[in-house]
py3Dmol code that shows the C-alpha trace and the ligand (Angstrom):
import py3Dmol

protein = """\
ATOM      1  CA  UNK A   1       0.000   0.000   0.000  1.00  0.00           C
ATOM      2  CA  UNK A   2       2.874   2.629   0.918  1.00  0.00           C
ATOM      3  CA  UNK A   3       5.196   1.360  -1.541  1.00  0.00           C
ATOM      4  CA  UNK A   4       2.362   1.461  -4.416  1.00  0.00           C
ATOM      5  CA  UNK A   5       1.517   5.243  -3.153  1.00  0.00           C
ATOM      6  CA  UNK A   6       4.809   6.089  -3.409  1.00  0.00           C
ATOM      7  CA  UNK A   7       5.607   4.285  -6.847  1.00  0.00           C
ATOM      8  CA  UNK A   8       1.660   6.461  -8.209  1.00  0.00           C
ATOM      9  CA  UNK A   9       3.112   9.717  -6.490  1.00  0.00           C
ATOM     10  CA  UNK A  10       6.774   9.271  -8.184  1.00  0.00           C
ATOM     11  CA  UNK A  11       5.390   8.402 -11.759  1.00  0.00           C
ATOM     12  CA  UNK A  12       2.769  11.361 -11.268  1.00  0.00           C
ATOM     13  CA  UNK A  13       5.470  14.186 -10.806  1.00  0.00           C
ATOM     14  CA  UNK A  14       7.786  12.551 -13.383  1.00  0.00           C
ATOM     15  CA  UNK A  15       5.212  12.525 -15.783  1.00  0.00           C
ATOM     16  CA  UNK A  16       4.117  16.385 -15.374  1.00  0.00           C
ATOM     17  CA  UNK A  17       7.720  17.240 -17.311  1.00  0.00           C
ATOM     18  CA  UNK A  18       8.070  19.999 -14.970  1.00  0.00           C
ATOM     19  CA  UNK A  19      10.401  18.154 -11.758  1.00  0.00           C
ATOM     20  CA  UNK A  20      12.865  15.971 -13.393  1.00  0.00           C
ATOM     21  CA  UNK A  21      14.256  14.024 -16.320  1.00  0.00           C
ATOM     22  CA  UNK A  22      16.429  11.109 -17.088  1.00  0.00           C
ATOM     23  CA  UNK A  23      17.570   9.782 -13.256  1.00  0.00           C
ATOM     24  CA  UNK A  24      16.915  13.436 -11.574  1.00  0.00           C
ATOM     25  CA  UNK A  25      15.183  13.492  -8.236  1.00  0.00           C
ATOM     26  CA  UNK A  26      14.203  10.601  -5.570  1.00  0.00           C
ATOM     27  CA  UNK A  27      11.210   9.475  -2.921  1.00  0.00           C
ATOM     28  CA  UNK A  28      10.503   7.820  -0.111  1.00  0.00           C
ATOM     29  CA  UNK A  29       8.260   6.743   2.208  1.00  0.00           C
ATOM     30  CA  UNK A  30       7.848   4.899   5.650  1.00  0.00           C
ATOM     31  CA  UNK A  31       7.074   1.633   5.827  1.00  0.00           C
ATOM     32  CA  UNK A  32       7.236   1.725   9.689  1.00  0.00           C
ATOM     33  CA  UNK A  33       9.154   3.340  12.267  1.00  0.00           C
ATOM     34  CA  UNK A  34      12.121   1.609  11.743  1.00  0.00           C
ATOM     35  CA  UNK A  35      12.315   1.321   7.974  1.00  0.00           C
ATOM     36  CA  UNK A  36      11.568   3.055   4.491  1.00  0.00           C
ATOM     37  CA  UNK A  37      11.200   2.686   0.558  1.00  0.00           C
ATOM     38  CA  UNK A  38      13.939   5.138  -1.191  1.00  0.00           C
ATOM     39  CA  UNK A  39      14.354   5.182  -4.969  1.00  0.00           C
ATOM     40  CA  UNK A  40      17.299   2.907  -6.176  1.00  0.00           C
ATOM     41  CA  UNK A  41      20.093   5.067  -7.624  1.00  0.00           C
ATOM     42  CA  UNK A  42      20.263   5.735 -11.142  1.00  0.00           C
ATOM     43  CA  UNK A  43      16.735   4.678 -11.798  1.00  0.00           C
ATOM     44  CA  UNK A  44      14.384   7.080 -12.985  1.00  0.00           C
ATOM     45  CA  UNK A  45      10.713   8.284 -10.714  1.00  0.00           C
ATOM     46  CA  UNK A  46       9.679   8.029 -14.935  1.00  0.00           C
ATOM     47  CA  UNK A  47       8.013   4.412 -15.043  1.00  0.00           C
ATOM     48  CA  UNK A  48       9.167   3.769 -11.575  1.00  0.00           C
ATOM     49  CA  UNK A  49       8.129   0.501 -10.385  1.00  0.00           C
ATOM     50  CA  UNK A  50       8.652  -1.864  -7.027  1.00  0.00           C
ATOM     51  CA  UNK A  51      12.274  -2.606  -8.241  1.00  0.00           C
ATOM     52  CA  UNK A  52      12.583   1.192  -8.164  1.00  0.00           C
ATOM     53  CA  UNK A  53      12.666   1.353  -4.382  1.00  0.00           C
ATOM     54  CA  UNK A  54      14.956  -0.338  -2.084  1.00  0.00           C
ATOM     55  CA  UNK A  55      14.157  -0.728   1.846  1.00  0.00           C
ATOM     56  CA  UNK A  56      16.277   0.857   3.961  1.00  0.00           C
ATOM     57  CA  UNK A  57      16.963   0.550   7.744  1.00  0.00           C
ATOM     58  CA  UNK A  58      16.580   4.086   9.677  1.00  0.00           C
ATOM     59  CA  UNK A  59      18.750   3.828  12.634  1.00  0.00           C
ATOM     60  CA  UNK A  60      21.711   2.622  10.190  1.00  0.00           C
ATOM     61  CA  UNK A  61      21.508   5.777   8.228  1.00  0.00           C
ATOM     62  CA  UNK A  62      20.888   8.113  11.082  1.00  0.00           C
ATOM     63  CA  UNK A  63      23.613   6.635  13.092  1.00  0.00           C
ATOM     64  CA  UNK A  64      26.137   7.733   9.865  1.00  0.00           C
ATOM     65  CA  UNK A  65      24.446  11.242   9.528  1.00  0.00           C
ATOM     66  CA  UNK A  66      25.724  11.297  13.068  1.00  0.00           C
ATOM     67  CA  UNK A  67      29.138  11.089  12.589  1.00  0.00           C
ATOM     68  CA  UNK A  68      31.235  14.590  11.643  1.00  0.00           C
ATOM     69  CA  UNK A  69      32.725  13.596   8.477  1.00  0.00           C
ATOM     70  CA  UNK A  70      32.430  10.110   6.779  1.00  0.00           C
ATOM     71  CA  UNK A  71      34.303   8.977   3.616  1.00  0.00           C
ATOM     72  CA  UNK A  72      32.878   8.323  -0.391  1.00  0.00           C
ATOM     73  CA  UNK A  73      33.752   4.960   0.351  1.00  0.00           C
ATOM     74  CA  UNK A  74      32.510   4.354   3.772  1.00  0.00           C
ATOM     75  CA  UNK A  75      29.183   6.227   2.508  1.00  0.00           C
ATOM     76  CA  UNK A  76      29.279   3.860  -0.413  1.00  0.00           C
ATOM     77  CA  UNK A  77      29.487   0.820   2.172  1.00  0.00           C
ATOM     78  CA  UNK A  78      27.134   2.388   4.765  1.00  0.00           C
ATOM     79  CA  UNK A  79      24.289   2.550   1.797  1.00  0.00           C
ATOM     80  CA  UNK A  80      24.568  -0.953   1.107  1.00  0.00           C
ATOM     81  CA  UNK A  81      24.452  -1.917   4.401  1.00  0.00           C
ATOM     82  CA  UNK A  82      21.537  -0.410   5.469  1.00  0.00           C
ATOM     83  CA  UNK A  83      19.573  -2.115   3.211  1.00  0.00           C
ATOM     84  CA  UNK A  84      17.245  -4.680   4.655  1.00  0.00           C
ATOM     85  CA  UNK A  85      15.264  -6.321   2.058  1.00  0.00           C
ATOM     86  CA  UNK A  86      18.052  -8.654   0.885  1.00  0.00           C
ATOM     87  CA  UNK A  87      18.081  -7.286  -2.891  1.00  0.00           C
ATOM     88  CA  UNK A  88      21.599  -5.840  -2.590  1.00  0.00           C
ATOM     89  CA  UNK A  89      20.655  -2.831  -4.686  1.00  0.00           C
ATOM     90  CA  UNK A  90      22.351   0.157  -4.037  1.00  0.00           C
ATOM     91  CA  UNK A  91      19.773   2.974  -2.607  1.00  0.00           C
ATOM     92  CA  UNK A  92      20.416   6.702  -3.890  1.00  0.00           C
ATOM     93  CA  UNK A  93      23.354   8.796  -2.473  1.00  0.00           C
ATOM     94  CA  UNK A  94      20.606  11.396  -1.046  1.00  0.00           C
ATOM     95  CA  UNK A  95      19.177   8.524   1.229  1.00  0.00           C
ATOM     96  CA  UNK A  96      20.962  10.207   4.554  1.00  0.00           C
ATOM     97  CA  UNK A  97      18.980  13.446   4.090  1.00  0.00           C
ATOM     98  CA  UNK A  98      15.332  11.130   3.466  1.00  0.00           C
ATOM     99  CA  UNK A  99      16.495   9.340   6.731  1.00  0.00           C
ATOM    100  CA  UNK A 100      16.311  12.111   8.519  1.00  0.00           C
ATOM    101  CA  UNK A 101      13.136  13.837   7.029  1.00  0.00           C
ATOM    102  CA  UNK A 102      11.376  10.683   7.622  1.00  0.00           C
ATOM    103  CA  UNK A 103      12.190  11.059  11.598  1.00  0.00           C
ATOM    104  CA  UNK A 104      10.801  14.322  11.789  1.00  0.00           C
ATOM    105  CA  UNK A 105       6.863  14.518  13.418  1.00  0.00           C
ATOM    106  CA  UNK A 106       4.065  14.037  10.709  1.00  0.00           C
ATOM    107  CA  UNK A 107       6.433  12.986   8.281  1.00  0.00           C
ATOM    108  CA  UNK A 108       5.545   9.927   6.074  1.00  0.00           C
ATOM    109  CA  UNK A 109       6.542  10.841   2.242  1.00  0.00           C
ATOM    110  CA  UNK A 110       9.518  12.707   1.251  1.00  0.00           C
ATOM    111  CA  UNK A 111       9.945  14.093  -2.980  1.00  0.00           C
ATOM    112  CA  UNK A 112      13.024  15.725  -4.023  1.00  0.00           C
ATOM    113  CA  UNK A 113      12.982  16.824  -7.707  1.00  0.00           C
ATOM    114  CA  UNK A 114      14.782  19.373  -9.715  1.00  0.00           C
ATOM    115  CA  UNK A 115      11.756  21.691 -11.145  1.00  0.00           C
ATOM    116  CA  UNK A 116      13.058  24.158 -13.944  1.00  0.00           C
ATOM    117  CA  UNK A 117      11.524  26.750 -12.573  1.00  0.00           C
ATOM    118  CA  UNK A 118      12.102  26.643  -8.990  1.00  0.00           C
ATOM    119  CA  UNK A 119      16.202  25.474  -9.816  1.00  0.00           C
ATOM    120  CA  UNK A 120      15.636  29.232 -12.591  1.00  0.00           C
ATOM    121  CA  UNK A 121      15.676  31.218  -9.313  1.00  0.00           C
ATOM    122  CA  UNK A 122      17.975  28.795  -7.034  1.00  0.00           C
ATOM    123  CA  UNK A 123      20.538  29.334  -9.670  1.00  0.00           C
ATOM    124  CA  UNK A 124      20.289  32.564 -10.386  1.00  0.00           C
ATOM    125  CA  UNK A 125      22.366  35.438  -8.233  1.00  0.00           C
ATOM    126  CA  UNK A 126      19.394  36.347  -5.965  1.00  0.00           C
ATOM    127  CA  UNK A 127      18.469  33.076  -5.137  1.00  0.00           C
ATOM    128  CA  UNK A 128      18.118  33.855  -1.094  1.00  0.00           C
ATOM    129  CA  UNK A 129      16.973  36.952  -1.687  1.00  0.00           C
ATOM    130  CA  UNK A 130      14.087  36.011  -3.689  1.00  0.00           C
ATOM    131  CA  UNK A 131      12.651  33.188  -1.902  1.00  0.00           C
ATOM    132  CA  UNK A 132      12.741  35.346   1.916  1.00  0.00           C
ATOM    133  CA  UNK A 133       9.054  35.826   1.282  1.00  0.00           C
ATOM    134  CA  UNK A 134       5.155  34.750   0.568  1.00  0.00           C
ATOM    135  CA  UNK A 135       3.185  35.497  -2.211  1.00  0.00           C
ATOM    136  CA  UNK A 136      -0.350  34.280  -1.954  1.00  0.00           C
ATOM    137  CA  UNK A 137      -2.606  31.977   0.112  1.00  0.00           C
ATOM    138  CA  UNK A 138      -2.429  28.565  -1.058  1.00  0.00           C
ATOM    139  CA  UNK A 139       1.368  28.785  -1.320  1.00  0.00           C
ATOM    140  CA  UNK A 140       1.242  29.180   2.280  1.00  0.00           C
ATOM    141  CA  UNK A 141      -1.062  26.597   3.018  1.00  0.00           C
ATOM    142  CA  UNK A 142       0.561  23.812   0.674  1.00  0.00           C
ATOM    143  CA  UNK A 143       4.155  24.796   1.054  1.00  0.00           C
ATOM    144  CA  UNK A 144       4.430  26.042   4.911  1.00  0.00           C
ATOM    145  CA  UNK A 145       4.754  29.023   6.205  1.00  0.00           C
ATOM    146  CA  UNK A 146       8.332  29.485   4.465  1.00  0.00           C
ATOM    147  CA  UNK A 147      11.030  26.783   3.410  1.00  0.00           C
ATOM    148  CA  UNK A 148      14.151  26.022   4.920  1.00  0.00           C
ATOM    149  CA  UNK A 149      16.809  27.426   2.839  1.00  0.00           C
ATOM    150  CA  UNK A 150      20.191  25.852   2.379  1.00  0.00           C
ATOM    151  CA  UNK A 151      23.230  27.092   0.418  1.00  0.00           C
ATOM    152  CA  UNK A 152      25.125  25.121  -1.999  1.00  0.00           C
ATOM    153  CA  UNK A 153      26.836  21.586  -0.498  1.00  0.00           C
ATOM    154  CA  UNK A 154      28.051  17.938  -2.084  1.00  0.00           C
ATOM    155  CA  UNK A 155      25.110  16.098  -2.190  1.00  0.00           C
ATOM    156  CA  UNK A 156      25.205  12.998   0.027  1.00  0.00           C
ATOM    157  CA  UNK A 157      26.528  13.340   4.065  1.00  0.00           C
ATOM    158  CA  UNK A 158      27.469  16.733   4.128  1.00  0.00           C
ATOM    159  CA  UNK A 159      23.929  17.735   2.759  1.00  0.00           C
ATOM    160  CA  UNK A 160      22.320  16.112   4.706  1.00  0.00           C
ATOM    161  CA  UNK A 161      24.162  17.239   7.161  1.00  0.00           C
ATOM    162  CA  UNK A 162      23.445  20.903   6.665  1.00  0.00           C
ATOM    163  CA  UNK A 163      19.544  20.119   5.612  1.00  0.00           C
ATOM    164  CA  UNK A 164      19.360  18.144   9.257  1.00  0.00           C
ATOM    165  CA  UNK A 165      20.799  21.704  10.803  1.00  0.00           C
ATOM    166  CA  UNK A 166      18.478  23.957   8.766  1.00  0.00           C
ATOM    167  CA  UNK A 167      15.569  21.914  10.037  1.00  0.00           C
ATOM    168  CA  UNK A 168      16.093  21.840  13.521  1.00  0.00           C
ATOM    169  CA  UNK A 169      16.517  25.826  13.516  1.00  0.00           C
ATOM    170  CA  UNK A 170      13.014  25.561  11.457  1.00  0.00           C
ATOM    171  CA  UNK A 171      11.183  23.487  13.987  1.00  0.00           C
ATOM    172  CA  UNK A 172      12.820  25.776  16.964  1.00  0.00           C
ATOM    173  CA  UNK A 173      11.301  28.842  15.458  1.00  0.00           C
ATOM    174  CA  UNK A 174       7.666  27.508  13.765  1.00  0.00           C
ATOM    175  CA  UNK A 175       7.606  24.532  16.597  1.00  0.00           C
ATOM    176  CA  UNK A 176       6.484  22.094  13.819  1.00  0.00           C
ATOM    177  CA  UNK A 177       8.584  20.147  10.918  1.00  0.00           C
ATOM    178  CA  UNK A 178       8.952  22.149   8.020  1.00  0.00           C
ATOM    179  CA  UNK A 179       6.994  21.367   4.332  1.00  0.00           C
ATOM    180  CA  UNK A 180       9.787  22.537   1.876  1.00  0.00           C
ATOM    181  CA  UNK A 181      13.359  22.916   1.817  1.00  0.00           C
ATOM    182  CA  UNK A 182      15.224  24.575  -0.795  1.00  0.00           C
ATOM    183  CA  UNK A 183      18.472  23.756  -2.104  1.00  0.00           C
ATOM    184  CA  UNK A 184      21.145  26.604  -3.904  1.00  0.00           C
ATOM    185  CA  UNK A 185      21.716  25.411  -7.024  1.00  0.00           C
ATOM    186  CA  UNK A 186      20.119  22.136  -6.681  1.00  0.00           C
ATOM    187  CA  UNK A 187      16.496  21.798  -6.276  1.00  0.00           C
ATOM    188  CA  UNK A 188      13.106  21.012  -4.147  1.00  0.00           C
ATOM    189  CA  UNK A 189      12.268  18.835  -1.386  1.00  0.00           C
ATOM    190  CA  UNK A 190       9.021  18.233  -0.153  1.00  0.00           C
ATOM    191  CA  UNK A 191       7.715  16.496   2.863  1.00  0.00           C
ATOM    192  CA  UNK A 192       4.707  15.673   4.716  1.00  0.00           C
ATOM    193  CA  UNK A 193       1.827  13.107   6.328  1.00  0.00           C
ATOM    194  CA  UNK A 194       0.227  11.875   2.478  1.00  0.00           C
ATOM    195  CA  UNK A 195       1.408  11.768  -0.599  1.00  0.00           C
ATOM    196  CA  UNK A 196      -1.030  13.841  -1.503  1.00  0.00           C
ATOM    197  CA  UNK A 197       0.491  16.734   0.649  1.00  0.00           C
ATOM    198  CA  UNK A 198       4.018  15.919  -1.097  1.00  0.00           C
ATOM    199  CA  UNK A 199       2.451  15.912  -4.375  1.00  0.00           C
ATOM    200  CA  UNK A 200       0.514  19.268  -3.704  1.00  0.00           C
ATOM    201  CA  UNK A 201       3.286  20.682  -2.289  1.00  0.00           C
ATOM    202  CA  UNK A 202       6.074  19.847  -5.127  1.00  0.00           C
ATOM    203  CA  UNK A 203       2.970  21.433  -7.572  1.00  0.00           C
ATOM    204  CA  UNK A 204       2.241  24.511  -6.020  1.00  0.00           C
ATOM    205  CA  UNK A 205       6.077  25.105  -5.490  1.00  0.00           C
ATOM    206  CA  UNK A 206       5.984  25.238  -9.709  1.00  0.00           C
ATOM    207  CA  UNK A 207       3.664  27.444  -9.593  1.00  0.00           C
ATOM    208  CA  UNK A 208       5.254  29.960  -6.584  1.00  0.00           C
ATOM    209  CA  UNK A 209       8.272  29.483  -8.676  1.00  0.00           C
ATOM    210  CA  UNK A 210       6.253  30.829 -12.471  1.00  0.00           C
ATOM    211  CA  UNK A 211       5.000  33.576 -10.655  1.00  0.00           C
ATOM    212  CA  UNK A 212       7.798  34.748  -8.780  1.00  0.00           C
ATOM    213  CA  UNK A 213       9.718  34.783 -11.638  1.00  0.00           C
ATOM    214  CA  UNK A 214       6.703  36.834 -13.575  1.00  0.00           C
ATOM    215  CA  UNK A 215       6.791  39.250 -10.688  1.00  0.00           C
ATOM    216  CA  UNK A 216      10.403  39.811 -10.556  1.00  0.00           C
ATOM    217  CA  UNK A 217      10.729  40.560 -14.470  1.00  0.00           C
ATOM    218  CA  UNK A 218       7.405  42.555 -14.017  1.00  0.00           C
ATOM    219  CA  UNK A 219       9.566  45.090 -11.395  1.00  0.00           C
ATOM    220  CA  UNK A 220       9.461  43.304  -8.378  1.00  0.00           C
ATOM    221  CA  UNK A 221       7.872  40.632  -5.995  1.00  0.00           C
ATOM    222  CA  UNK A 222       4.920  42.281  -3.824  1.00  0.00           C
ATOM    223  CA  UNK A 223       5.451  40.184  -0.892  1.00  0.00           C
ATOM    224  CA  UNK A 224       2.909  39.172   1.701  1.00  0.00           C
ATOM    225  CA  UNK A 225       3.335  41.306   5.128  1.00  0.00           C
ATOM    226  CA  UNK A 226       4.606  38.748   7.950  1.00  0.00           C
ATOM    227  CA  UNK A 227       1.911  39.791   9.999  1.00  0.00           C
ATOM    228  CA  UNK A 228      -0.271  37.980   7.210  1.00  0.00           C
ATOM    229  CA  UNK A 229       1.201  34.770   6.215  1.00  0.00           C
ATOM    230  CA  UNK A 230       1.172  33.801   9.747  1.00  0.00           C
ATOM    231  CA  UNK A 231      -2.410  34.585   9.637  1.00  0.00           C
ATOM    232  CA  UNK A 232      -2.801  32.029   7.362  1.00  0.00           C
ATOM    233  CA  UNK A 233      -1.065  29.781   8.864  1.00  0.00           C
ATOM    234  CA  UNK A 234      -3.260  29.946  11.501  1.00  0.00           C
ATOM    235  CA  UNK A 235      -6.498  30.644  10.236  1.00  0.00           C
ATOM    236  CA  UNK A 236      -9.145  27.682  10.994  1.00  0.00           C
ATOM    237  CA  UNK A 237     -10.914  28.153   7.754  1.00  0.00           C
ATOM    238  CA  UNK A 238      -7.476  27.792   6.112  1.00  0.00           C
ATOM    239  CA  UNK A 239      -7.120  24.754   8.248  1.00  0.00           C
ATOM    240  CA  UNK A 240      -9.964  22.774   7.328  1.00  0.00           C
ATOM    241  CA  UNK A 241      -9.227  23.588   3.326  1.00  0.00           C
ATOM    242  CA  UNK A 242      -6.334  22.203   3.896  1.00  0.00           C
ATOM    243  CA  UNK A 243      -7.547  18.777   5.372  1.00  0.00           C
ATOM    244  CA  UNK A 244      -9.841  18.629   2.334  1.00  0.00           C
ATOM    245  CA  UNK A 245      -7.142  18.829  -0.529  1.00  0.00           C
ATOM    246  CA  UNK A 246      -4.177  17.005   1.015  1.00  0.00           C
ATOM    247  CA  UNK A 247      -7.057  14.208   3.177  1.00  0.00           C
ATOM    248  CA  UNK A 248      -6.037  13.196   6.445  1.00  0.00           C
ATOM    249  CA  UNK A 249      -4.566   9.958   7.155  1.00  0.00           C
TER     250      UNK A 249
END
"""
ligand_1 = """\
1
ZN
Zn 19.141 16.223 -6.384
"""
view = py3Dmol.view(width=600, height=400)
view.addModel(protein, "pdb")
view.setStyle({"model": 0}, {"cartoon": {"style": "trace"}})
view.addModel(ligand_1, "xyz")
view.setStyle({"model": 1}, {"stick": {}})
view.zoomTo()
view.show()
């Protein structure tokens, strides 16, 4: 049931065009609370399938996210070793940083992707800048009530590293686990209960992304006042809409 949710909400976002081609981009979800499904490296979320995802043990990656620094080849090891259905394949290098999402409260399915439009402004010179603020309603209420920013790092342990740091500052300040995380010239991740909320999420980032670019060519983002995106995030009515497009499982 998890693993086909995740293989429906992988093929759905490959197939949109917008998030990734070729190998790009990887999922997972929890099977448990000691285990999860991550994409197999080098396949693609395009036609995924079961033999897409690998199971992984938690504690075995968490225990290596742990550790200051860690070698390519003890990384390399550690990946194949956490692996607990018996298949030997290799899961993807970003598997530290799903680990860790996948601990965090209310957190069930995790997408990365590389969307061309949100990677048009996390490559461009005023990445940071750009992203500091909200720009309407639903973006708010799909994608939190901002994302956890993270500058430019190796992909693999010393990403996740640095996304495990900018999520605990999150959670000190907002007291919850955040929705989106955004990665200097990289990409998107997404997390959250349903696949549903992951799938909303990674969409209405797209759109943010379209308009934000729009606005800036069109002289300038008009931001949302703080005072009002936490309104939103807050508001009951905004509450309920959100149990009815995401569900509640
Ligand atoms: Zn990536």
């Amino acid at each position: 049931m998890i693993l086909q949710e995740l293989i429906e909400m992988s093929n759905r976002l490959a197939e949109s065009g917008n998030f990734v081609i070729l190998g790009e981009g990887n999922t997972s979800a929890n099977l448990d609370a000691d285990r999860f499904y991550v994409k197999v490296s080098g396949t693609q979320l395009l036609g995924a399938t079961e033999e897409s995802f690998v199971l992984v043990d938690r504690g075995k990656m968490l225990e290596m996210l742990d550790r200051e620094s860690v070698s390519d080849d003890e990384v390399a090891k550690g990946l194949l070793d956490a692996v607990c259905d018996g298949s030997g394949r290799k899961p993807s290098v970003e598997t530290m940083f799903h680990a860790y999402l996948l601990s965090l409260p209310d957190v069930n399915f995790v997408a990365h992707t590389h969307p061309t439009a949100v990677n048009t402004i996390l490559c461009s010179t005023r990445a940071e800048e750009l992203v500091r603020g909200r720009l309407f309603p639903d973006e708010i209420v799909c994608c939190g009530p901002e994302p956890v920013f993270i500058h430019y790092e190796d992909p693999g342990h010393l990403l996740a590293r640095k996304i495990a740091a900018g999520c605990e500052s999150y959670m000190e300040k907002w007291g919850s686990a955040p929705r989106s995380i955004l990665m200097q010239n990289h990409g998107l991740v997404v997390l959250g209960k349903t696949a549903a909320q992951v799938e909303a999420a990674s969409q209405m980032w797209h759109k943010t992304a379209q308009i934000l670019i729009g606005a800036t060519l069109l002289g300038g983002a008009n931001y949302l006042s703080e005072e009002n995106a936490r309104r939103i995030g807050s508001r009951r009515d905004e509450k309920e809409r959100e149990k009815v497009i995401f569900g509640d499982k």
